[in-house]
C-alpha positions, 0 to 999 in steps of 0.5 A, spaced: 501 465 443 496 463 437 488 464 437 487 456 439 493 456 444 491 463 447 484 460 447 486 453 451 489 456 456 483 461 457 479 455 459 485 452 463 485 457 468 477 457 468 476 451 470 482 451 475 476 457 478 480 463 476 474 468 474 474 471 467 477 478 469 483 475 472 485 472 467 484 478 463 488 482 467 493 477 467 493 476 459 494 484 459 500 485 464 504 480 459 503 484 453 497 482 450 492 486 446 484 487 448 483 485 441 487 478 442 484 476 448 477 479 449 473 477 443 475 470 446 473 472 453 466 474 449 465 468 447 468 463 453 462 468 458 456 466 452 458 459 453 460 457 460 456 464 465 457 459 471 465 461 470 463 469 470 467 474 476 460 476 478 457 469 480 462 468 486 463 463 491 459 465 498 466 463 501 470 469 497 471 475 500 467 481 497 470 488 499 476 490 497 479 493 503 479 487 506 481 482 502 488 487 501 489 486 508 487 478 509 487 476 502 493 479 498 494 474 494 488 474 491 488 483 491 493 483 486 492 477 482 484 480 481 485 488 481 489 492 475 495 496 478 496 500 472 489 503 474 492 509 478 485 513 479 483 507 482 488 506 487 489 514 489 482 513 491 483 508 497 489 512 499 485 518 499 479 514 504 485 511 508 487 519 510 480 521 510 479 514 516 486 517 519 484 524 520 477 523 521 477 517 527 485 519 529 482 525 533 475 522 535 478 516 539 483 522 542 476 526 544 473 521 547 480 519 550 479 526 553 472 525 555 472 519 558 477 523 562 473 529 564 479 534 562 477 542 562 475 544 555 481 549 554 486 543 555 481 538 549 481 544 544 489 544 545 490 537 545 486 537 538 489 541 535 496 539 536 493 532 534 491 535 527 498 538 526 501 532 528 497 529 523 498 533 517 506 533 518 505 526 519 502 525 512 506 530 509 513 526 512 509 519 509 509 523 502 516 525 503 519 519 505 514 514 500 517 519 494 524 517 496 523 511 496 520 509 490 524 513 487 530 507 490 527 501 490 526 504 482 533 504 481 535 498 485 529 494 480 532 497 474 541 495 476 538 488 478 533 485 473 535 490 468 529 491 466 526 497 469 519 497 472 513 502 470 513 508 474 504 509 473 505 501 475 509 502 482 506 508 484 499 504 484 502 498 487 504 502 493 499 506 494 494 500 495 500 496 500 500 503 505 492 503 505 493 498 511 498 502 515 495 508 514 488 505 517 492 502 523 495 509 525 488 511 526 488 507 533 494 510 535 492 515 540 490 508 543 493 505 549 495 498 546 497 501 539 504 501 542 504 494 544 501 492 538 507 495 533 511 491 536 517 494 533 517 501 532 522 507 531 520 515 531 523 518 526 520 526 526 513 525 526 513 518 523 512 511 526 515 506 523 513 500 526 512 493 524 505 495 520 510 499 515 514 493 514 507 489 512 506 495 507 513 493 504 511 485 503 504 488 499 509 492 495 513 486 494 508 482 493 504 487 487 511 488 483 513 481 484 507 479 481 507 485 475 514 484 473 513 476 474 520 476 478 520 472 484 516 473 491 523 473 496 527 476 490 523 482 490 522 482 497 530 483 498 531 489 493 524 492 496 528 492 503 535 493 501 533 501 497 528 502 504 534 500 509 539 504 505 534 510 505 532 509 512 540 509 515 541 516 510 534 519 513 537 517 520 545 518 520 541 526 517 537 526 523 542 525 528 548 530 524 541 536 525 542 534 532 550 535 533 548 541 529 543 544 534 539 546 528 533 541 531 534 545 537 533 552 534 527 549 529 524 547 535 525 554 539 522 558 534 516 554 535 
């Protein structure tokens, strides 16, 4: 695209209301040089500030965890999912929340029901193993997957997406199911999942399949394929994964290996 046609379209998308920073996060994803498009931002911020990111509208949602969760849309058009720091760093505050209040809301659980402090020391404890062996499963199953839906992206679109860009884009979309897993040990998480399957030490349930849509939706939106299309090689490679992870589970079984595990602890 030429300088004067790139110029136009910046200004387009500024009066549509699109804040300078999501227009150039947009230009960069389609292949655009910063030495292209930011002399131009420079210059289109000196003359119109009123459009500048940094004076939003009031309405507008501010923090970033809760525009993910109500706002997806406008997260990912905003946010640049090639930053890998900045997405490993909602991750890991996802887990701290996770492990910090999963255990609390199971203390005061156990206050409130005046247990002896010999059985509160014993639930908290295999509480904190639960979690880690969650958290590892999680890691485990999120690797395989990404490692599927890879593969599937790359046979179907011929195209294949970006490792560093895939990687980002789930670690912000599995943000919202980590932090609902810290209510769990609440009486009503059962009810509010609606569906849910357990797998080992994981729950799947109809807040991981929340997460998947993020997902198709952040690579819908890098790649620039449609979002039903994406949403469809998203489940197809997980349904595959979760059937192998299953038909596995159920063959230990039959095997007695569970069982020996299981007695050896």
């Amino acid at each position: 695209m030429p300088q004067t046609n790139l110029k136009e379209y910046i200004k387009n998308n500024l009066e549509k209301g699109y804040g300078l920073n999501t227009i150039r996060i947009a230009l960069l994803r389609w292949g655009y040089s910063p030495k292209d498009t930011d002399p131009i931002l420079v210059k289109l911020m000196q003359q119109t500030p009123e459009t500048n990111d940094n004076q939003t509208n009031k309405s507008e949602i501010q923090n970033p965890f809760l525009k993910l969760i109500i706002n997806p849309n406008a997260f990912f058009e905003e946010t640049d999912t090639y930053q890998l720091n900045k997405s490993m760093k909602y991750l890991f505050y996802s887990f701290l929340v996770f492990f910090i209040f999963n255990p609390l809301i199971l203390f005061t659980i156990n206050l409130i029901k005046k247990n002896k402090s010999s059985i509160l020391i014993a639930t908290l404890l295999t509480n904190t193993i639960s979690n880690l062996f969650f958290s590892i499963s999680l890691l485990i199953l999120c690797s395989l997957f990404l490692g599927a839906v890879f593969l599937t992206l790359r046979f179907a679109i011929k195209r294949a997406p970006n490792p560093r860009m895939m990687i980002s884009s789930f670690s912000f979309s599995i943000v919202p199911y980590i932090l609902i897993n810290s209510l769990s040990n609440l009486d009503f998480y059962p009810i509010v999942s609606i569906i849910s399957m357990n797998i080992g030490f994981l729950n799947l349930n109809v807040f991981f399949l929340w997460s998947l849509a993020l997902f198709s939706l952040a690579i819908s939106k890098n790649m620039n394929i449609d979002y039903k299309r994406t949403l469809v090689l998203v489940l197809i490679p997980f349904f595959v994964l979760l059937g192998i992870i299953i038909l596995s589970f159920f063959s230990a079984i039959k095997a007695g290996l569970l069982g020996l595990v299981f007695e050896v602890f």
